[in-house]
C-alpha positions as CSV (number, residue, x, y, z in Angstrom):
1,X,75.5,78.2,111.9
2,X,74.3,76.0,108.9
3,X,75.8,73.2,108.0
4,X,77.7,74.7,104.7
5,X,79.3,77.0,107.4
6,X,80.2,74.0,109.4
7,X,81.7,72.5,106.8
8,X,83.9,75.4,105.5
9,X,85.1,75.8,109.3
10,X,86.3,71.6,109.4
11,X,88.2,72.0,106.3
12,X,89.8,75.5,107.2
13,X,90.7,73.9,110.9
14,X,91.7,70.8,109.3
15,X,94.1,72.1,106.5
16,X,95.6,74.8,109.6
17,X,96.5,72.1,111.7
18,X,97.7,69.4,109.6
19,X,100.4,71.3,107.3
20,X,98.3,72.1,104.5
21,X,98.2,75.7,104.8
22,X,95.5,78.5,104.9
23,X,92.3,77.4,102.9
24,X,92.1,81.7,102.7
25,X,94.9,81.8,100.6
26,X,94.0,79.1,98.5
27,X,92.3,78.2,94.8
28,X,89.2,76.5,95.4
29,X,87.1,74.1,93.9
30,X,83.4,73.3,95.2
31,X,82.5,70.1,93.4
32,X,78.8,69.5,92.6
33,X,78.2,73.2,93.8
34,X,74.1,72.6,93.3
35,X,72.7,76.3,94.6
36,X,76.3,77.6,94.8
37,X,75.9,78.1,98.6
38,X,79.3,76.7,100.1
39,X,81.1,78.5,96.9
40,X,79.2,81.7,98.3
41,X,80.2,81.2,101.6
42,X,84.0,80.6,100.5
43,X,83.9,84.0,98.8
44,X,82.5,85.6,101.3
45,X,85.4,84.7,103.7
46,X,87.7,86.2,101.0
47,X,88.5,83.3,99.0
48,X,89.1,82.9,95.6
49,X,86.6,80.3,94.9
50,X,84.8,78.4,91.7
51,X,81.9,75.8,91.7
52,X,81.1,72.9,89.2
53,X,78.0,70.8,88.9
54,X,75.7,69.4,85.9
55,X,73.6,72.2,85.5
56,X,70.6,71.5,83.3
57,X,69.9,73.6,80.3
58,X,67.3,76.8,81.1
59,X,68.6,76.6,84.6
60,X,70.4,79.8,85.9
61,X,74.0,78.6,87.0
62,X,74.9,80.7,90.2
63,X,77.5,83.1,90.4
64,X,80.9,81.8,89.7
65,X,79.9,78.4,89.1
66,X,80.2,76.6,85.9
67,X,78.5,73.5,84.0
68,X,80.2,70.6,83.7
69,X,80.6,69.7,79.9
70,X,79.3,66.6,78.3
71,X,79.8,65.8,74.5
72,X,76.9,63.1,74.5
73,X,77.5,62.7,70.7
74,X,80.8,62.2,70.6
75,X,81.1,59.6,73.6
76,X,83.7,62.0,75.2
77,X,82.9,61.6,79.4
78,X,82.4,65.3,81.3
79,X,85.2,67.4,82.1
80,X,85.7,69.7,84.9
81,X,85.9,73.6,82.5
82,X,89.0,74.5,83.9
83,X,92.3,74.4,82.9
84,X,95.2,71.7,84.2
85,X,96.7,72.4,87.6
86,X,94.8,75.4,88.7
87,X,93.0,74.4,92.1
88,X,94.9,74.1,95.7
89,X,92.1,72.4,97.1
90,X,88.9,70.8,96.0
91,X,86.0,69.8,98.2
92,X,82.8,68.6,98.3
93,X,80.0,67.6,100.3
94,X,77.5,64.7,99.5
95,X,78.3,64.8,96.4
96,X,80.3,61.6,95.3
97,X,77.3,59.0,96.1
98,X,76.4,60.5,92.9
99,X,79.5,60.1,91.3
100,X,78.6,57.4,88.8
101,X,82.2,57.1,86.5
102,X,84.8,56.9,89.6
103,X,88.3,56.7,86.5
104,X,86.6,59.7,84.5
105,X,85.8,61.8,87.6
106,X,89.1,61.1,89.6
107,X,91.0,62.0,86.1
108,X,89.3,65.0,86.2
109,X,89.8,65.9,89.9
110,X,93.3,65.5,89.6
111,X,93.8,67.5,86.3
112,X,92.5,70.2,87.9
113,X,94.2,70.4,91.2
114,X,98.2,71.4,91.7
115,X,100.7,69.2,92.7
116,X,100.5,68.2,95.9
117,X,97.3,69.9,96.2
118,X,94.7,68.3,98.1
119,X,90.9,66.7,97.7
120,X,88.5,66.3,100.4
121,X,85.3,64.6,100.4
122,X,82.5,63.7,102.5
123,X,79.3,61.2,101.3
124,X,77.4,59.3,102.8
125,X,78.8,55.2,103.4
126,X,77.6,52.4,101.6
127,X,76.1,50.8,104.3
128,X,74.2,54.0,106.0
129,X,70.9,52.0,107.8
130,X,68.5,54.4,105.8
131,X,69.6,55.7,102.2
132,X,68.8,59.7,102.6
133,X,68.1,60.3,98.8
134,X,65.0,57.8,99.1
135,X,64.6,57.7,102.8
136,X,64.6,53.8,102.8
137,X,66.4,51.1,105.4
138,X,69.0,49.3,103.6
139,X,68.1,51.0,99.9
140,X,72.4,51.8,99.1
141,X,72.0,47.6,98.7
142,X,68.9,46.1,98.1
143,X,67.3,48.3,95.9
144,X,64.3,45.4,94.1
145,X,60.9,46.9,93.6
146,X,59.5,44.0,96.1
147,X,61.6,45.7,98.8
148,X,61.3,49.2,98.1
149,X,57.6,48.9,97.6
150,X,57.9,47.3,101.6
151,X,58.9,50.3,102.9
152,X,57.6,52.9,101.1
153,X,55.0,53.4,104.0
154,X,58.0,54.8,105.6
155,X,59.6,57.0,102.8
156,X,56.1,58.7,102.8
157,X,56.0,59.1,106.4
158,X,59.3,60.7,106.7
159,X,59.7,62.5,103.0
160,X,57.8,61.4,99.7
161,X,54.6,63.2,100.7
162,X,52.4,65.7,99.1
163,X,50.1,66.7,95.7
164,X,52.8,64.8,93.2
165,X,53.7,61.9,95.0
166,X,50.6,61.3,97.0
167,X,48.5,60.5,93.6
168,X,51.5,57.7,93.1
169,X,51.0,54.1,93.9
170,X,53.2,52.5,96.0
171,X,54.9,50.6,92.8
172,X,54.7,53.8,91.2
173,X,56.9,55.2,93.8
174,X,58.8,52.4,94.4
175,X,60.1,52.6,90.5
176,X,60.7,56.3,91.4
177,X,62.6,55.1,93.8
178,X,64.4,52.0,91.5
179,X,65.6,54.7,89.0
180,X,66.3,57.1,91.1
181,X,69.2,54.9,93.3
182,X,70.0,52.8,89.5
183,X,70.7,56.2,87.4
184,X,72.0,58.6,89.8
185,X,73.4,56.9,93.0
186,X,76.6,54.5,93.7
187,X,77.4,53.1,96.9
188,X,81.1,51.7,96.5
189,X,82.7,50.1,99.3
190,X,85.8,51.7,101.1
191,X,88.0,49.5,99.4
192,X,86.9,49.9,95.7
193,X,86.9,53.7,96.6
194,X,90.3,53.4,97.3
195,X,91.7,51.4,94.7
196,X,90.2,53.8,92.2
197,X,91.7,57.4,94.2
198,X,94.9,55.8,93.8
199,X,94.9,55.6,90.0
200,X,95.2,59.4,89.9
201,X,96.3,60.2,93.3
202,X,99.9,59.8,95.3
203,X,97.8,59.6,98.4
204,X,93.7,58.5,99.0
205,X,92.7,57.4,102.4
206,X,90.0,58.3,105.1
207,X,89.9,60.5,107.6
208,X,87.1,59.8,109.1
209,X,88.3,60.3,112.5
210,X,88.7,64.0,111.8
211,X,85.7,64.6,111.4
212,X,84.9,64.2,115.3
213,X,87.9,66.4,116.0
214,X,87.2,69.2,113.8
215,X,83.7,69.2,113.4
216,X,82.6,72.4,114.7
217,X,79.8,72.0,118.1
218,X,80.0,69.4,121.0
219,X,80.8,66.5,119.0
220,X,84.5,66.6,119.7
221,X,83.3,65.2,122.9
222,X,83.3,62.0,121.2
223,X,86.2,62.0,119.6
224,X,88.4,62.1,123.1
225,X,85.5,58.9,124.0
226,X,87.3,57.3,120.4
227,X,90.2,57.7,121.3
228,X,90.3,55.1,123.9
229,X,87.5,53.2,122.3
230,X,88.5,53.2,118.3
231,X,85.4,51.3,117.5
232,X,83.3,54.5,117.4
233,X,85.3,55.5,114.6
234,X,84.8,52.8,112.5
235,X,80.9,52.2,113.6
236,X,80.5,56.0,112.1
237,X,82.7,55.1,109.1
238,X,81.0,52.1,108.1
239,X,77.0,53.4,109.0
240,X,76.8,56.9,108.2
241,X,79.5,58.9,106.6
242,X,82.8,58.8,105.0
243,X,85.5,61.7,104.1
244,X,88.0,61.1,101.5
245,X,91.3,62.6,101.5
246,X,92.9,62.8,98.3
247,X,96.8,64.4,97.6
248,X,98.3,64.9,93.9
């Protein structure tokens, strides 16, 4: 089981047993669908499911996925191409790291979704010990050349290797690096996250716990070790992953 699969089966066990009804009967939003894979998988299982991402020009879009639309010339931010108040449920998975405009994208989220429809989220935390788009200790934070360029023995040994990036300097890559995290990552803390879900929510908070509880495999193991040590919880919250739940 991949982990798209596992991902569809925690929101589908989730929703069942917390009184938010059958993801099979529900519209479904897969925000920054990339290959269209989870949106695949959704319909697959039956259900009647859409993906969104910024899909570059000359790139085929998959199947029942759309572009994202962005009026560069007229300063207008991206909008979702869907119409108010059509999705029950919108997910997505490592996706908001990237989200760059929290107001414009929440906005959009919530225009989208039904009332009292639901938003679930997972990304990685702000203070994960090795940024996974870079593969660097401590790069959500301290992102200077001078420390990038320190550990760049390591973000070759584990990822950055081959023809392209092998004839790259290690400043070279290190300014990869700089832009990459500058232009296309955000690491907000829990608290900022928060304050801007509740602009265009009724509810946002984390439910990170869940994921030890729902996630399909042996981890649920831990979660009945969390529950008498809470700690856990927050250890995994704060160093590796978060999951947003948003209401209308």
């Amino acid at each position: 089981m991949n982990q798209k699969e596992k991902f569809f089966l925690f929101i589908k066990k989730f929703c069942n047993l917390n009184n938010h009804g059958n993801i099979d009967s529900k519209v479904v939003l897969d925000f920054g669908s990339g290959s269209g894979k989870l949106t695949d998988i959704l319909r697959q299982k039956g259900i009647d499911a859409y993906g969104v991402d910024f899909y570059r020009e000359g790139k085929v879009v998959p199947n029942y996925c759309s572009k994202i639309t962005l009026d560069v010339n007229n300063n207008i931010p991206y909008t979702i191409p869907f119409e108010s108040n059509f999705f029950d449920l919108t997910v997505s998975n490592n996706v908001f790291e990237h989200v760059m405009d929290y107001e414009r994208t929440l906005y959009e989220l919530s225009r989208v979704t039904k009332k009292n429809g639901i938003s679930i989220h997972f990304f990685p935390s702000r203070y994960k010990l090795i940024e996974p788009h870079v593969e660097i200790p401590g790069a959500t934070i301290f992102q200077s050349i001078p420390y990038l360029k320190s550990w760049i023995w390591y973000s070759r040994a584990v990822k950055y290797r081959g023809e392209y990036f092998d004839k790259l300097s290690n400043l070279e890559l290190a300014v990869h690096h700089q832009k990459k995290l500058k232009n296309g990552c955000n690491y907000l803390t829990g608290k900022q996250i928060l304050k801007h879900c509740k602009n265009h929510f009724s509810e946002a908070y984390f439910i990170d716990r869940d994921f030890f509880k729902f996630w399909p495999g042996k981890i649920s193991i831990f979660y009945n070790i969390g529950v008498f040590f809470p700690l856990l919880f927050t250890i995994h919250s704060i160093f590796r992953m978060k999951i947003l739940f948003l209401k209308k």
